[in-house]
VOBA-1610 file (N, C-alpha, C; in pm, whole numbers, padded with zeros to 5 digits, always signed):
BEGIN
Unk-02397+02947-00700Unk-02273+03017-00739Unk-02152+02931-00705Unk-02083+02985-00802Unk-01952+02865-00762Unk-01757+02936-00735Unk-01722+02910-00622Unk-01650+02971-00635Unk-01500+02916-00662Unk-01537+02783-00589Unk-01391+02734-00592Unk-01368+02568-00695Unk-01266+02593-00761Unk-01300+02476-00850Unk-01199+02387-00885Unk-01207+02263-00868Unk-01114+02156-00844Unk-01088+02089-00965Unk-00964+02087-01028Unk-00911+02042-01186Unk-00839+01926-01169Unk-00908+01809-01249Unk-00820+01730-01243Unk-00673+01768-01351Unk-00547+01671-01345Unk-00484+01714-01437Unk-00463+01682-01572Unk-00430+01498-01532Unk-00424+01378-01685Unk-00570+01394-01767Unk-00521+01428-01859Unk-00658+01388-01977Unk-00760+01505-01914Unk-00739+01621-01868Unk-00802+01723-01831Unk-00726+01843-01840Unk-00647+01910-01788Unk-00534+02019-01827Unk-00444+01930-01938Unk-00372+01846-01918Unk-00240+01781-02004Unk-00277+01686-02037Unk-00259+01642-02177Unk-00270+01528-02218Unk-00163+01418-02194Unk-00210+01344-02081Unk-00140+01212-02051Unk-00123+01114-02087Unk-00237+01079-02209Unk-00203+00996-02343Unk-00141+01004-02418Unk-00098+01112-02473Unk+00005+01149-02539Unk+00118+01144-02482Unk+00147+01193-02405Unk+00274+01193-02269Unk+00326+01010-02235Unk+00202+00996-02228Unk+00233+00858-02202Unk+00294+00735-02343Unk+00239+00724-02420Unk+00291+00689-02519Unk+00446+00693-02564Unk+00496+00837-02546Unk+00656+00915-02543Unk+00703+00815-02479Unk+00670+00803-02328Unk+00742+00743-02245Unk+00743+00666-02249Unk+00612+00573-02251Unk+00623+00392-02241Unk+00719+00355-02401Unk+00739+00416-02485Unk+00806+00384-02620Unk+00999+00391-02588Unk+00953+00535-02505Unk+01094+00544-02485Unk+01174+00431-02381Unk+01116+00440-02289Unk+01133+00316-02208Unk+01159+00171-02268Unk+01046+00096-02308Unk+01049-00011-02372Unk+01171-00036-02494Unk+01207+00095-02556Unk+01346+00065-02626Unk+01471+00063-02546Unk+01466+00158-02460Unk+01608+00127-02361Unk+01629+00016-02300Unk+01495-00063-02337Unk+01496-00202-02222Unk+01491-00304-02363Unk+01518-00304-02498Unk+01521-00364-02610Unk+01396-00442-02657Unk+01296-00382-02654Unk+01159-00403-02662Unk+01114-00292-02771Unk+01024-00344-02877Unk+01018-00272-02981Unk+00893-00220-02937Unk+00832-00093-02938Unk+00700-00026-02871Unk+00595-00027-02989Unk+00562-00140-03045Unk+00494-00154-03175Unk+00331-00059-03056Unk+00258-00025-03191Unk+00112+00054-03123Unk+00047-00041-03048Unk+00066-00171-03081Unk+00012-00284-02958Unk+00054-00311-02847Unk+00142-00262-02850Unk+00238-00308-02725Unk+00228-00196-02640Unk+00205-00080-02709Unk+00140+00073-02643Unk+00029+00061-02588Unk-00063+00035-02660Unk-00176+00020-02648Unk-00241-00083-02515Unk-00113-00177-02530Unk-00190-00289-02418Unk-00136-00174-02256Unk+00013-00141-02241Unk+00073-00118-02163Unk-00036-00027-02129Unk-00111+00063-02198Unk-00185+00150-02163Unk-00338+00110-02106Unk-00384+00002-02136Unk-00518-00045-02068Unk-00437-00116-01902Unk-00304-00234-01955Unk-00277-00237-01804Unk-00244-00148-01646Unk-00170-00027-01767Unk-00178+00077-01662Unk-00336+00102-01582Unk-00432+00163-01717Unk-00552+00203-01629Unk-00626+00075-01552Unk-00574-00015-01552Unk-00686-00151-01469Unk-00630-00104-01360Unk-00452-00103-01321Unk-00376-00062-01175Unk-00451+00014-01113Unk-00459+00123-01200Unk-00450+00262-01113Unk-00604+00254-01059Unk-00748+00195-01127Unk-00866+00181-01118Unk-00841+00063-00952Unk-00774-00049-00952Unk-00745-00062-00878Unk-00693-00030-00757Unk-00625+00056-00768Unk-00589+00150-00635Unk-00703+00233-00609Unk-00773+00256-00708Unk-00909+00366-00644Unk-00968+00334-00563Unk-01009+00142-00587Unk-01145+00078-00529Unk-01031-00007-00376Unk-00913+00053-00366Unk-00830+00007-00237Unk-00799-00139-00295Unk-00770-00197-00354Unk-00766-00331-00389Unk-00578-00321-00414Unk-00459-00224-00445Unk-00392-00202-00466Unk-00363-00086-00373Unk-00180-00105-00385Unk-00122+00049-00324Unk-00024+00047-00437Unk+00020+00192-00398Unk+00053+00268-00511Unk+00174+00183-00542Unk+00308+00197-00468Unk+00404+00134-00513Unk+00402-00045-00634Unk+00262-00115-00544Unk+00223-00191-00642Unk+00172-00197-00795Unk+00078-00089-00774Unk+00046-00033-00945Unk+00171+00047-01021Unk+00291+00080-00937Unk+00412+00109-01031Unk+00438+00020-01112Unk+00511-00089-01079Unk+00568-00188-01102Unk+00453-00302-01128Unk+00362-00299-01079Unk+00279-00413-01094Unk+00242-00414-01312Unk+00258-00296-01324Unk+00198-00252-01493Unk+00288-00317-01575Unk+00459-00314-01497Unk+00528-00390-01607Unk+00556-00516-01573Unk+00510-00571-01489Unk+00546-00706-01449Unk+00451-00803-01575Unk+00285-00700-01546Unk+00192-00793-01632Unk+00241-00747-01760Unk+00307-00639-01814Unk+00306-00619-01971Unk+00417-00746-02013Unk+00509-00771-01910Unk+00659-00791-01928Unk+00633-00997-01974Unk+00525-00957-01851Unk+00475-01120-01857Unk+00405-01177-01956Unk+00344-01050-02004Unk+00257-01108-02166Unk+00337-01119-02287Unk+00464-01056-02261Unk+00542-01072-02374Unk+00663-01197-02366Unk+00660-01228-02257Unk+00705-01328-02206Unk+00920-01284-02215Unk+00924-01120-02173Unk+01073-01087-02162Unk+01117-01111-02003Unk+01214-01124-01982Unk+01265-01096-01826Unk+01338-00943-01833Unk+01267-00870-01758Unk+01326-00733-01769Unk+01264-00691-01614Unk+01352-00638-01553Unk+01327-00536-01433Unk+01226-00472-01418Unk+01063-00499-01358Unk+00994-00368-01331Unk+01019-00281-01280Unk+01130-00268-01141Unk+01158-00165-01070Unk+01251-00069-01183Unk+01344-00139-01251Unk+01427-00038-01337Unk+01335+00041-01448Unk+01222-00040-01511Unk+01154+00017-01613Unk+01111+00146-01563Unk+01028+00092-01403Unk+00940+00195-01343Unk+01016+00329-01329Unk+01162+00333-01305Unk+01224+00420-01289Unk+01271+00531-01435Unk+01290+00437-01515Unk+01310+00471-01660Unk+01176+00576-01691Unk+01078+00523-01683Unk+00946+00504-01746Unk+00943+00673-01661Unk+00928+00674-01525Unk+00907+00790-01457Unk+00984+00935-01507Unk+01097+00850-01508Unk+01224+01008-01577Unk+01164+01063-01693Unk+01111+00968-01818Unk+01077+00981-01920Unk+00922+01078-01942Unk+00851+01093-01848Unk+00715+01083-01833Unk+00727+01259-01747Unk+00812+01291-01669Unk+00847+01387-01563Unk+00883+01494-01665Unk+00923+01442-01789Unk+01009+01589-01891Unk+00882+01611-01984Unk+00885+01712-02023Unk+00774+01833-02120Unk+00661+01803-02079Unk+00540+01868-02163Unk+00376+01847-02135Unk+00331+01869-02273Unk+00231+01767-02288Unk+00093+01847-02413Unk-00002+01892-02320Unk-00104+01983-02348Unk-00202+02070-02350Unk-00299+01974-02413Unk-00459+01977-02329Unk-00533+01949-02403Unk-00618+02027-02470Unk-00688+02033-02541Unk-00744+02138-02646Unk-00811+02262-02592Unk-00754+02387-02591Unk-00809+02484-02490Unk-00786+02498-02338Unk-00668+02396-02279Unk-00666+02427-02128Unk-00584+02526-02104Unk-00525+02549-02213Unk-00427+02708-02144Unk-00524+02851-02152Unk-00632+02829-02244Unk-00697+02896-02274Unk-00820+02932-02178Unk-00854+02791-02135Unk-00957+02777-02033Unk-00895+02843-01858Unk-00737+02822-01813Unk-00662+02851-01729Unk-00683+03026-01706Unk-00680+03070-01822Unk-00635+03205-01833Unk-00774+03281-01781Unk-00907+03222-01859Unk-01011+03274-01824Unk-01102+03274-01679Unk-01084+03128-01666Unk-01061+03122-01473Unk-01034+03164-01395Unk-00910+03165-01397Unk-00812+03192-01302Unk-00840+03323-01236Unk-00909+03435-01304Unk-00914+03520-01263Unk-01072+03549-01169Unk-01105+03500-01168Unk-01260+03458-01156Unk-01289+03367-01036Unk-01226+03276-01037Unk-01254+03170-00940Unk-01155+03125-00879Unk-01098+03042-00756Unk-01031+03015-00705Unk-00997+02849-00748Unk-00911+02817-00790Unk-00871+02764-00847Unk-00774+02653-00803Unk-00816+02443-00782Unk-00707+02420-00747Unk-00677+02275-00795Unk-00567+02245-00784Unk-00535+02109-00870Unk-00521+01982-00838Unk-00604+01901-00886Unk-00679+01764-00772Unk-00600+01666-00832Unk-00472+01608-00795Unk-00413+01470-00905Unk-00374+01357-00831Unk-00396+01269-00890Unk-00367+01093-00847Unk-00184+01078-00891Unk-00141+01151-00981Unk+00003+01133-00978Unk+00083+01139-00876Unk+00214+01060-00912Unk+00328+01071-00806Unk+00388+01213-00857Unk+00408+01267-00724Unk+00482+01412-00737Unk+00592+01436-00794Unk+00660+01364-00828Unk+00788+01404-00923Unk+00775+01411-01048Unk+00675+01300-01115Unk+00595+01310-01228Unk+00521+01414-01254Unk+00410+01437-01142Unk+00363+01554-01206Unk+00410+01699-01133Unk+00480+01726-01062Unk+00592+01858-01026Unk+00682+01871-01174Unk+00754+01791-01218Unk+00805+01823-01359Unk+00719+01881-01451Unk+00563+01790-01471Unk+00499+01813-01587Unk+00435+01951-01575Unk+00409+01990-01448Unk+00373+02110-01418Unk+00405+02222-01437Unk+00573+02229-01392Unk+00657+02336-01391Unk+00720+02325-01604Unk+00693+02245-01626Unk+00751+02215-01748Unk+00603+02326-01868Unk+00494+02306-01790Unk+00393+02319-01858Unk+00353+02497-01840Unk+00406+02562-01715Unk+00383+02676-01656Unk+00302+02714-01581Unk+00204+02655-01545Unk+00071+02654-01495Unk+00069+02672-01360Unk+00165+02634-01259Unk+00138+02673-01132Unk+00079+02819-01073Unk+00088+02934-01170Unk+00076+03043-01112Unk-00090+03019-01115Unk-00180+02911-01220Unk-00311+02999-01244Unk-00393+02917-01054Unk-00292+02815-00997Unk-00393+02751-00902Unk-00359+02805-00754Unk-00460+02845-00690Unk-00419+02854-00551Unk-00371+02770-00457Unk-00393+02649-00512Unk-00285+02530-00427Unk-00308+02443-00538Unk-00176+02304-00490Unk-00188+02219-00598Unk-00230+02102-00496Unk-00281+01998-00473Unk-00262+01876-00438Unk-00262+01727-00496Unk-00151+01694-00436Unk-00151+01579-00497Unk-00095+01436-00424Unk-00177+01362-00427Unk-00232+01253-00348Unk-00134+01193-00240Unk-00038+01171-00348Unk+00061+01095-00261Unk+00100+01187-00121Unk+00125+01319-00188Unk+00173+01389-00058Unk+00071+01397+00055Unk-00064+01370-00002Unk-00200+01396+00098Unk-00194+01249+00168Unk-00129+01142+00137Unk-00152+01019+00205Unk-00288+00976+00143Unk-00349+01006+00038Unk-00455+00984+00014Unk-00489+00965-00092Unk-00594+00893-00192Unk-00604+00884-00337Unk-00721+00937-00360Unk-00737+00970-00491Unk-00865+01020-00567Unk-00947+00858-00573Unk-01084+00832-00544Unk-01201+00936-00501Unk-01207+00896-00373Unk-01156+00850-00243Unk-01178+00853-00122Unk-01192+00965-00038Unk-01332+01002+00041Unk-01323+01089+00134Unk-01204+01147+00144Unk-01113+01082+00204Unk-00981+01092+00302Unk-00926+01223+00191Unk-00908+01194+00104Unk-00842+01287-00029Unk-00891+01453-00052Unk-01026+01400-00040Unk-01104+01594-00053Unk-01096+01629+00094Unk-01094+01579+00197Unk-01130+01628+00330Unk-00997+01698+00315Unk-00879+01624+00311Unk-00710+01660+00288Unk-00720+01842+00242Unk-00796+01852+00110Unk-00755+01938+00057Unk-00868+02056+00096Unk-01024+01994+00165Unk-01071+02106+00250Unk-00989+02180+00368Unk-00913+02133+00428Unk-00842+02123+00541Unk-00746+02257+00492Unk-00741+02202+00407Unk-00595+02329+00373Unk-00646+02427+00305Unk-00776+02509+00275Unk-00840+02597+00220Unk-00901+02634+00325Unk-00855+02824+00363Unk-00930+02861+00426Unk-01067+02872+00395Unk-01157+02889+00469Unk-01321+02913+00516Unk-01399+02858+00365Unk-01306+02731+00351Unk-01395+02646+00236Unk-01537+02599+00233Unk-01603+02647+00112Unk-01751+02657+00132Unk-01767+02508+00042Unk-01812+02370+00083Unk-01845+02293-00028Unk-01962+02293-00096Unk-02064+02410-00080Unk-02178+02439-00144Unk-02148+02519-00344Unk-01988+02560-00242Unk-01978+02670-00404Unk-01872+02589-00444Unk-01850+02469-00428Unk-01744+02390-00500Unk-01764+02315-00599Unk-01702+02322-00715Unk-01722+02202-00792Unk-01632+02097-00856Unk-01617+02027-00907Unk-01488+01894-00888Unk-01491+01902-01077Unk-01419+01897-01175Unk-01398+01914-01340Unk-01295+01819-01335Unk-01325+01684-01431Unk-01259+01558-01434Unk-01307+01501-01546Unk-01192+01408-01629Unk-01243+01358-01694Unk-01299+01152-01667Unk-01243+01188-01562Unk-01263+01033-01532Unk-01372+01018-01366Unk-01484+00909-01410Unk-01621+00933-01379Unk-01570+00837-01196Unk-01477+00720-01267Unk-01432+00662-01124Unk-01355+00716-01031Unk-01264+00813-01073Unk-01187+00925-01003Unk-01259+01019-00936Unk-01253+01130-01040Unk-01306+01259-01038Unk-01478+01241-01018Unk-01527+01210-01066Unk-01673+01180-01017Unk-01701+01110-00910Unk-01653+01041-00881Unk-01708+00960-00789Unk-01663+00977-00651Unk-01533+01040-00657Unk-01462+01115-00580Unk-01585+01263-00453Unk-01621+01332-00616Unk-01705+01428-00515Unk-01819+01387-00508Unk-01888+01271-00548Unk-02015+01231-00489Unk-01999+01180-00351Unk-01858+01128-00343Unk-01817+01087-00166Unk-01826+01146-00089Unk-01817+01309-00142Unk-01786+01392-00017Unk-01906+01497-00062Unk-01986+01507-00123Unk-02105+01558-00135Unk-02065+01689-00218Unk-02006+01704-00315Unk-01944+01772-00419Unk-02014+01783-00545Unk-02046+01897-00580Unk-02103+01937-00724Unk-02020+01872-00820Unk-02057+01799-00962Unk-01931+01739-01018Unk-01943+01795-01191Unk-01848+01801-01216Unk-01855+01839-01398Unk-01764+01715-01503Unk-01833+01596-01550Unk-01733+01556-01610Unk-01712+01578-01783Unk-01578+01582-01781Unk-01513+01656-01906Unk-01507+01495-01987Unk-01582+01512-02134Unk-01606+01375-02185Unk-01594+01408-02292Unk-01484+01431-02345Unk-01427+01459-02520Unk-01460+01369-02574Unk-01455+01204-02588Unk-01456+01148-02664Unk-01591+01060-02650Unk-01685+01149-02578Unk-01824+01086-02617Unk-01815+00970-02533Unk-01782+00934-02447Unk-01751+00792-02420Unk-01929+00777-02269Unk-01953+00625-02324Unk-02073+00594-02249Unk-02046+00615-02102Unk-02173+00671-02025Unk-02190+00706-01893Unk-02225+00564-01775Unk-02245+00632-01694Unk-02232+00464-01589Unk-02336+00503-01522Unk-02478+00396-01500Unk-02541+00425-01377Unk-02536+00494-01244Unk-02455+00424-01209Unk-02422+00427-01069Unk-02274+00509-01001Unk-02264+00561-01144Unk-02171+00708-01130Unk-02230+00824-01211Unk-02288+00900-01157Unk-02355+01026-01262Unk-02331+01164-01227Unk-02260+01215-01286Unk-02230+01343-01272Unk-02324+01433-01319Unk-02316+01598-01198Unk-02458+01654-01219Unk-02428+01717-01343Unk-02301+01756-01401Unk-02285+01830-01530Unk-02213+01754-01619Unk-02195+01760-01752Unk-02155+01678-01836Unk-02108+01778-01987Unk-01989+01791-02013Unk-01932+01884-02084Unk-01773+01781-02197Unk-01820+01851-02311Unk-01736+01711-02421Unk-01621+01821-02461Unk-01626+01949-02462Unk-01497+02072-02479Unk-01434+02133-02349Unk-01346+02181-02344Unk-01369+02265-02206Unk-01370+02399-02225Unk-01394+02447-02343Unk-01463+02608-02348Unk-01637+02595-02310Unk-01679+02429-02304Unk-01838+02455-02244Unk-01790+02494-02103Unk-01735+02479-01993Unk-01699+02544-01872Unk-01740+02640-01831Unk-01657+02756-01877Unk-01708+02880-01847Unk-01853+02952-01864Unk-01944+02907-01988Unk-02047+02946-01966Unk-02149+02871-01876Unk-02108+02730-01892Unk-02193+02638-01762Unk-02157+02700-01602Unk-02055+02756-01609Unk-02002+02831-01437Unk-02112+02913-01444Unk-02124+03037-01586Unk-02157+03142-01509Unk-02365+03106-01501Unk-02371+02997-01583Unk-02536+02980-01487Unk-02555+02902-01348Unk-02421+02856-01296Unk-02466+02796-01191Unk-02483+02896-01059
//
């Protein structure tokens, strides 16, 4: 049985690809850089190498800010400010939310049911905007998020953080819903966590990261809860 259940947010509640795109476009024009889909596109694999980097400790955070536009800035060969972009880039990224297909829907049916809470690698101003912008705080019983925990997704240090702050937390009835297998998966195999990863786009699995459930919608959720 499961009672308490841990959501990631990017590319799981809100679409952060989409979000992201807005911003890195908007950005890159205030800084006179044309945001052709390549130039999106790359900014967007350099981002995820950073942040994959900070997972495996090889990076800290303030570095994967700025570190994303130094290398985009450097492949294009502009002189432009990472610290100013990073700042640009953040303001831009902090205003509205998309929904991914069914999470307001999936929120509503939960929420009432299970205890409910929000597991994110974002910086808090980023995602405190996208949150409150999106409405969603009422469906979670706490939110956490990393930076404020001193801690990143998937290190021990991160879930212990957020056992800590849940009363008479059972990790037998817990389960971790993510779409990312180096994060969110790998995260609760650290700490001995039931895991569900959310895999819309079919994308190939990893040996040596395997999650015990595996779900491509997130209306499969609710009926996979109620057999566990």
């Amino acid at each position: 049985m499961v009672k308490s259940i841990f959501l990631d947010l990017d590319d799981t509640i809100l679409d952060f690809r989409r979000a992201e795109r807005r911003a890195i476009s908007e950005t890159l024009r205030r800084f006179g850089i044309d945001p052709t889909p390549a130039v999106v596109d790359r900014y967007h694999e350099l981002n995820r190498q950073q942040w994959e980097l900070l997972e495996e400790g090889k990076l800290t955070r303030p570095q994967v800010l700025t570190r994303r536009f130094d290398l985009l800035f450097g492949e294009l060969g502009v002189d432009r400010s990472s610290q100013e972009a990073q700042a640009a880039y953040e303001a831009q990224l902090s205003q509205g939310h998309f929904f991914m297909p069914g999470a307001r829907e999936l929120l509503e049916t939960l929420a009432p049911r299970y205890d409910l809470y929000l597991a994110t690698n974002g910086t808090p101003v980023v995602q405190t905007g996208r949150i409150q912008s999106a409405g969603i705080a009422p469906y979670f019983k706490d939110i956490f998020i990393s930076e404020r925990l001193g801690a990143n997704k998937p290190s021990p240090a991160f879930f212990q953080a957020c056992f800590a702050a849940i009363p008479n937390f059972d990790p037998a009835a817990a389960l971790v819903v993510g779409d990312s297998l180096t994060s969110d998966i790998r995260g609760a195999r650290n700490v001995g966590l039931r895991s569900c990863w959310y895999n819309p786009e079919d994308l190939p699995s990893r040996p040596d990261i395997v999650p015990d459930y595996t779900i491509h919608a997130l209306e499969e959720l609710p009926p996979l809860l109620e057999r566990l």
